[in-house]
C-alpha positions as CSV (number, residue, x, y, z in Angstrom):
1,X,242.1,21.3,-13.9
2,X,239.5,20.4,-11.3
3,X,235.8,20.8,-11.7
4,X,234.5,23.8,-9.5
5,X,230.5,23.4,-9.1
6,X,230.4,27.2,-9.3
7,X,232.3,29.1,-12.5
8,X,230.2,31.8,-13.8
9,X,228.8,34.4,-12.5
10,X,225.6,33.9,-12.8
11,X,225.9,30.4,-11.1
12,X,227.2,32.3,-7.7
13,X,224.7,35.2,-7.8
14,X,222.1,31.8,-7.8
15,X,224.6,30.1,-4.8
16,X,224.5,33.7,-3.1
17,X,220.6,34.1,-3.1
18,X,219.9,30.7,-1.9
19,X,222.1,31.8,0.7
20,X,220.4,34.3,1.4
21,X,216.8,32.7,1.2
22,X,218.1,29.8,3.2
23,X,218.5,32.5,5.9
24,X,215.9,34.7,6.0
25,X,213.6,31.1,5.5
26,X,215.5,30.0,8.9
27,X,215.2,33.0,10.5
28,X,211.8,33.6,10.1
29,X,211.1,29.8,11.4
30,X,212.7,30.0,14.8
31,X,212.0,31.4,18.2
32,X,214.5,34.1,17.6
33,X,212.9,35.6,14.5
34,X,209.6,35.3,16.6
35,X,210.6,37.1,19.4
36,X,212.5,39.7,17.5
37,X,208.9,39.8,15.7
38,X,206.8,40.5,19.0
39,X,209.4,42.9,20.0
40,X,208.9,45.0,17.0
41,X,205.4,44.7,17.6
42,X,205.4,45.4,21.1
43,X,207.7,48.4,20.3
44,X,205.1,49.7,17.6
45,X,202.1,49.3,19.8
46,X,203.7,51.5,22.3
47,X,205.2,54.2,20.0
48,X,201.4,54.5,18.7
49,X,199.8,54.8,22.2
50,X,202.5,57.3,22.7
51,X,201.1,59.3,19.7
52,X,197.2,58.9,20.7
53,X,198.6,60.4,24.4
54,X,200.4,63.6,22.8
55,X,198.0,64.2,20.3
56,X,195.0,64.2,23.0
57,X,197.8,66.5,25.0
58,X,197.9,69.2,22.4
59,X,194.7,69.0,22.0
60,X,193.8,69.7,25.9
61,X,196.6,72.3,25.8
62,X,195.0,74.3,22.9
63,X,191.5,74.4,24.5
64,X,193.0,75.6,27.8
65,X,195.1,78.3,25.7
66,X,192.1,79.3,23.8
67,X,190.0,79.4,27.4
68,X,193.2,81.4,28.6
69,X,193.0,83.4,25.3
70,X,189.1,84.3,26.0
71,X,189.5,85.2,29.8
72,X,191.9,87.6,29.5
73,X,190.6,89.6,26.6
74,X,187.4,89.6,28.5
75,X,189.0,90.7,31.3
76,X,190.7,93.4,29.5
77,X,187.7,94.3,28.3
78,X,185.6,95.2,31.2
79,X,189.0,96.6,33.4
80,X,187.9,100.3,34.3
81,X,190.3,102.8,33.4
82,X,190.0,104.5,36.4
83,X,189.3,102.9,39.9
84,X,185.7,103.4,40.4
85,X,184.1,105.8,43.6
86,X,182.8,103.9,46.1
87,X,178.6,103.7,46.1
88,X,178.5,103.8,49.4
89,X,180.3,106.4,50.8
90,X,178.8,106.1,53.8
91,X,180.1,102.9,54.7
92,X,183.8,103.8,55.8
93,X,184.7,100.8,56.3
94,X,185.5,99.2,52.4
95,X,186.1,102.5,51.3
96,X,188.5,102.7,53.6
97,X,190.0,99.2,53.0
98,X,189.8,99.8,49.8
99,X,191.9,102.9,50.1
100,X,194.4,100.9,52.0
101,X,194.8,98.3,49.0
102,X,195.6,100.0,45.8
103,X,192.1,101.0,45.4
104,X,191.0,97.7,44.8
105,X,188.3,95.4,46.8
106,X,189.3,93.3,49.7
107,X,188.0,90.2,47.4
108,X,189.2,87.9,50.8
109,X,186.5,88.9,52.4
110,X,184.5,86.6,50.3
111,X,184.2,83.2,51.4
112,X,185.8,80.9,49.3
113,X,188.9,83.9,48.8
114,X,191.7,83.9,50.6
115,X,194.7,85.9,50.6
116,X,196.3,84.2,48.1
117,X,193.6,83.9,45.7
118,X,192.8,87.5,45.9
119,X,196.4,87.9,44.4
120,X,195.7,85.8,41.8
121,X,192.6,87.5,40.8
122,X,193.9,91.0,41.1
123,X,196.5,90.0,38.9
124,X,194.1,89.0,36.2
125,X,192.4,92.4,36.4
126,X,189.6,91.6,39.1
127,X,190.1,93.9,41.6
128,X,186.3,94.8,42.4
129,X,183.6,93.2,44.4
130,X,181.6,94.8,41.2
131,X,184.2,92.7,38.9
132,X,182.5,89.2,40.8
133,X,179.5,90.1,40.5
134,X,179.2,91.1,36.6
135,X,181.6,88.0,36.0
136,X,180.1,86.2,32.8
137,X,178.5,82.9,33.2
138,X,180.7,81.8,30.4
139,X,183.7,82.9,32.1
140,X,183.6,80.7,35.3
141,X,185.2,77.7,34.3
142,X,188.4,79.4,32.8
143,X,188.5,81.4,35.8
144,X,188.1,78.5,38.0
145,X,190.9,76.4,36.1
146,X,193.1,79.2,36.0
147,X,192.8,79.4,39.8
148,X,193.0,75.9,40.3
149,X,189.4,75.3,42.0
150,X,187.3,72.3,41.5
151,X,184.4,73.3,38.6
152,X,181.3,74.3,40.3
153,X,182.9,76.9,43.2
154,X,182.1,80.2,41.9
155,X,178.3,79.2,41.6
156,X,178.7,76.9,45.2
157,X,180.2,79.3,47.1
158,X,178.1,82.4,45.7
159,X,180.6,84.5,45.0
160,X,177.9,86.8,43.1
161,X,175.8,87.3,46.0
162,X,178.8,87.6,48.7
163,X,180.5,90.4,46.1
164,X,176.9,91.9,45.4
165,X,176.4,92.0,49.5
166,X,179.8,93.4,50.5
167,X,179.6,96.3,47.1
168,X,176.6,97.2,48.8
169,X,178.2,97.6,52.0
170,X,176.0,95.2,54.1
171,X,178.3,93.4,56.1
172,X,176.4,92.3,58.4
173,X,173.8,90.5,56.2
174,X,176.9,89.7,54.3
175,X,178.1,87.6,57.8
176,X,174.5,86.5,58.6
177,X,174.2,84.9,55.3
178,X,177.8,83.6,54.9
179,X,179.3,84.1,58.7
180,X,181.8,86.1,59.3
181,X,184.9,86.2,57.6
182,X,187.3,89.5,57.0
């Protein structure tokens, strides 16, 4: 019978993990274990940025919900039940515009409103040149996201004065001050 170098079990779990150092030893010490290294690193770095970018997502996403959240409750809040006279009856013409629109304001006529927009903010329950005009300091910058205006406009543009102007029926101070717009 011939001598095998290996004859007990124990002897080839010893040939088996000197295999196995032999391999890992050589793969960690050539350019393939390397680059297989920097990928995985590459590849974690990434994945992490990815998680920093989400996580400030949701975050941004929750503040504009909870903005969202606090507009339309105070708009909800401060909606009349019933479409409010007109103080100046004497003034046809917005009572009579008004008439013609659902008994709501012709907010375009503010400069910085246009058609559009005045959908948009009669959908969110401002309907009124009163409804500008009371509008809560706190309350323009949702507004102005939600409308997709640069910060600042409500305030720029004066939309407080221009609502206050045209409630009151002065138009024509109303187009002195702002020029005309309909």
């Amino acid at each position: 019978m011939t001598d095998l170098p290996y004859t007990t079990p124990l002897q080839f779990i010893g040939l088996a993990l000197a295999l196995v150092a032999g391999w890992l030893l050589g793969l960690a010490s050539s350019n393939a274990g390397r680059r297989w290294r920097e990928r995985f690193e590459a590849e974690r770095d990434a994945h992490q940025a990815l998680r920093e970018e989400l996580a400030t997502a949701n975050t941004r996403i929750r503040d504009l919900e909870a903005a969202n959240s606090r507009l339309e409750r105070t708009i909800a809040d401060r909606r009349p039940a019933v479409p409010l006279a007109d103080p100046a009856p004497a003034k046809r013409d917005s009572a009579v515009r008004s008439w013609f629109y659902g008994g709501t304001d012709v907010l375009a006529r503010i400069r910085g409103i246009d058609e559009h927009r005045e959908r948009q903010l009669n959908q969110l329950g401002i309907q009124h040149f009163r409804d500008i005009e009371e509008l809560p300091r706190g309350d323009e910058l949702p507004l102005e996201e939600r409308l997709g205006l640069p910060q600042g406009t409500i305030v720029d543009e004066r939309w407080r004065e221009q609502a206050a102007l045209l409630r009151a029926g002065e138009t024509d101070e109303h187009a002195r001050r702002f020029g005309h717009h309909a």
